[in-house]
N, C-alpha and C positions, 0 to 999 in steps of 0.2 A: 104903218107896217101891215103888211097883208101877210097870208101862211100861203108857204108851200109846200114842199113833200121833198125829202131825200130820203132814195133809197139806195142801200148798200148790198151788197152780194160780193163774194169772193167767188174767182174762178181757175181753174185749174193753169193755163196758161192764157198767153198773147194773143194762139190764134182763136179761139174760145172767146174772150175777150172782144174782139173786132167784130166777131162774128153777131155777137148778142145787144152788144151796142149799135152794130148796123142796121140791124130790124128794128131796135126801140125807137131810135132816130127816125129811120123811115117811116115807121106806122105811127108815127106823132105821139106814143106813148113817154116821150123822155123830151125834154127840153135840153138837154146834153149828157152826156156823159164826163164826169172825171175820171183818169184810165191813172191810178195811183202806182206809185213803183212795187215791184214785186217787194211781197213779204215772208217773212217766214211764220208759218201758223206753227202754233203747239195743241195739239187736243185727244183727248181719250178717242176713241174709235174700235169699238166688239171688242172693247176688253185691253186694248192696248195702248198706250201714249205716240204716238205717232205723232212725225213734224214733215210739213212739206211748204217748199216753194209755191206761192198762190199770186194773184194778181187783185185786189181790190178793186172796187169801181164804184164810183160815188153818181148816182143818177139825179137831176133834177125833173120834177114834175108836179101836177098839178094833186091835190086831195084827192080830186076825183078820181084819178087814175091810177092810184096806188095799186089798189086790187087787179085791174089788167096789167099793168107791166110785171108787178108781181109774179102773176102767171103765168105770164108772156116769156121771162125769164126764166123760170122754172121749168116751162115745155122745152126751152132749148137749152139747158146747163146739160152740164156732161156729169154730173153728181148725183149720188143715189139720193142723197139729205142735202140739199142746196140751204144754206143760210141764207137769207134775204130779208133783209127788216129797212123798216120806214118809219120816219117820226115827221112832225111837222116841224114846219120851221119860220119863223119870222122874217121877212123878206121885204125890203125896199118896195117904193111903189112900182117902181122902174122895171124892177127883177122882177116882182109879181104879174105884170104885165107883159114881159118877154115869154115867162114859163107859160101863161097861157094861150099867148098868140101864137107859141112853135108848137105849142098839140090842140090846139086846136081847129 
């Protein structure tokens, strides 16, 4: 098993979504995107509980790259405070090899 990186962000809609997963793709920052079903978020926000329809997205990529897609993603969300986190993750030889050959 070898490590690779999922990173998560939520986005406000679909087209947001396509839009931020298309440049990660492109620019070889993400070895795919998972485009998970809309959910519903619950969270404080200046004071208030607020709940909205969001779209989650589960990215694969390499360790190394965590900090540019990170960023990468962040230059283009539509959110004042984007949530975006990453962990490492235990990954097939297979897999570990596909995530590196698509951004690299």
């Amino acid at each position: 098993m070898s490590d690779i990186a999922l990173v998560h962000a939520i986005f406000a809609d679909s087209a947001e979504v396509e839009r931020v997963v298309e440049a990660a793709i492109t620019e070889r920052l993400a070895a795919c995107a998972n485009i998970l079903a809309p959910c519903v978020s619950v969270y404080r926000w200046q004071g208030e509980v607020e709940r909205a329809e969001e779209v989650p997205v589960l990215f694969k990529t390499t360790p190394e790259l965590v900090g540019q897609l990170r960023a990468r993603i962040a230059e283009l969300h539509s959110y004042d405070l984007p949530v975006i986190e990453a962990w490492p993750v235990a990954a097939g030889s297979a897999v570990f090899k596909w995530v590196h050959d698509a951004t690299g």
